[in-house]
Each structure stands twice: as structure tokens, then as C-alpha cells.
VOGU-3710 file (C-alpha; in Angstrom, 3 decimals, decimal comma):
1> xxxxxxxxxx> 125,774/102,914/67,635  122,082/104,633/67,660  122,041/107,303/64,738  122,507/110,960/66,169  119,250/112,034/64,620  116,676/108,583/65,561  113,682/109,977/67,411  112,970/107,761/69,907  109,317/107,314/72,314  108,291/104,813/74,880
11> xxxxxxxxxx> 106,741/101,975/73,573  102,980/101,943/74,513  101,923/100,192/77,861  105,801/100,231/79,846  105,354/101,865/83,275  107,846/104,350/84,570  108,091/104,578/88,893  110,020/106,675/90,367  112,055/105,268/93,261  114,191/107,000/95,510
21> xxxxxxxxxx> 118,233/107,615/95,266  120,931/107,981/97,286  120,831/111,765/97,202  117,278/113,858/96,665  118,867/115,207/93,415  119,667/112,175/92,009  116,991/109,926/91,205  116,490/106,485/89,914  113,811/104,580/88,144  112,028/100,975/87,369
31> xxxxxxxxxx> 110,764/100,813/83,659  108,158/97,844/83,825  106,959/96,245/80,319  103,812/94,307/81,481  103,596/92,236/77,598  107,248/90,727/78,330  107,480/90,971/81,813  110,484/92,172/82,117  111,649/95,405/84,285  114,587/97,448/84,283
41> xxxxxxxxxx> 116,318/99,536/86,640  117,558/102,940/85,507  119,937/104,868/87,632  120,433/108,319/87,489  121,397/109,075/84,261  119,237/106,568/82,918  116,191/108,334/84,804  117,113/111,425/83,118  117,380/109,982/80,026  114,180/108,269/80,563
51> xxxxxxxxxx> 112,267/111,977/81,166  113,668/113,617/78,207  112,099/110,227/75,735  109,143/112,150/73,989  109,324/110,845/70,373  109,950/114,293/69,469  113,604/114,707/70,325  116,260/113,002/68,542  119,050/111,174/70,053  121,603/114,256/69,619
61> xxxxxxxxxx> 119,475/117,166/71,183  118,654/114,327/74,220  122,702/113,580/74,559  122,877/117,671/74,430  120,541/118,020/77,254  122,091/115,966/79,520  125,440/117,358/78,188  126,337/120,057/80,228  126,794/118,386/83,382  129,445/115,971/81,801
71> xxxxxxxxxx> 130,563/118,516/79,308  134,301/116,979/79,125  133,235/113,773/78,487  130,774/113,967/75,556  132,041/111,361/73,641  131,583/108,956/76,610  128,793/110,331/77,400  126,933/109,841/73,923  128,660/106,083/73,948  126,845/105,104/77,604
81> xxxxxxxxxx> 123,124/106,519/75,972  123,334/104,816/72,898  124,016/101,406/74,640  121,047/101,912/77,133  118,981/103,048/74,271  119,895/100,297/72,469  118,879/97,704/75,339  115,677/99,452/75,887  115,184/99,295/72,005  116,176/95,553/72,108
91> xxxxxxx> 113,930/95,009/75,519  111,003/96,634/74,166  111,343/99,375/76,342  111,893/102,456/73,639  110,903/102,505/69,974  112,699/103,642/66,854  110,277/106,908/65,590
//
């Protein structure tokens, strides 16, 4: 599991587009990395994830933002970000500050 207090930032040159949901407030995204190629499709929760990424916040106060919304689920909460950080990590997406 990511450690609570890793900062993490978007690694230099991946491309972040917007692209519509099924509901106005609910958003999703397509995270291109143009040196591997590869893209990735973020859904909501991802997306919001995605926007809070500064390489200023840790992983805890990011998991905290997005925390009151699924406030009785923390645990599972935390658990779902620190496998899609951990993918982006591995895919080159997100870097370890």
C-alpha cells in the first residue's frame, strides 16, 4: 500500500482531457503518456483524484479530500486510491515526490 504521507505529482509530459460523464457532476478523464504510449481512462473518482495531484499534497490529505463524500467507507476508500496510484506510479503516469 502507498505510504499515507508520499507526495505525489504528474510526471512531466502526460496529458490530462477531460471527457464527458454520465451525469454533468461526475466527470471522467483520459491521462495520455506520449514517451510510452500508453493512455488511461479515469472515471470519476479517478478524475478527482487526478485534480487534487499537485506534488504538494500527500496521499492522506488527498484521501481526506475526497473523504467526505464516502465518509463511511474510508478504509475502502483509501484501499481503491492507493491501487490507482500505484498503477499510475507503475505506468508512468504519477511520480513518487
Amino acid at each position: 500500500m502507498l505510504d499515507l504521507t508520499a507526495r505525489l505529482r504528474r510526471a512531466p509530459g502526460v496529458t490530462f482531457e477531460l471527457t464527458s460523464g454520465e451525469a454533468a457532476a461526475a466527470p471522467t478523464a483520459v491521462l495520455i503518456n506520449p514517451a510510452s504510449r500508453v493512455y488511461y481512462t479515469l472515471d470519476s473518482l479517478g478524475t478527482q483524484f487526478w485534480q487534487l495531484v499537485d506534488g504538494e499534497r500527500t496521499f492522506e490529505a488527498i484521501v481526506a479530500a475526497l473523504a467526505p463524500a464516502r465518509a463511511d467507507h474510508i478504509e475502502a476508500l483509501e484501499a481503491e486510491l492507493a491501487e490507482l496510484a500505484g498503477s499510475l506510479v507503475q505506468e508512468r503516469f504519477l511520480e513518487v515526490v
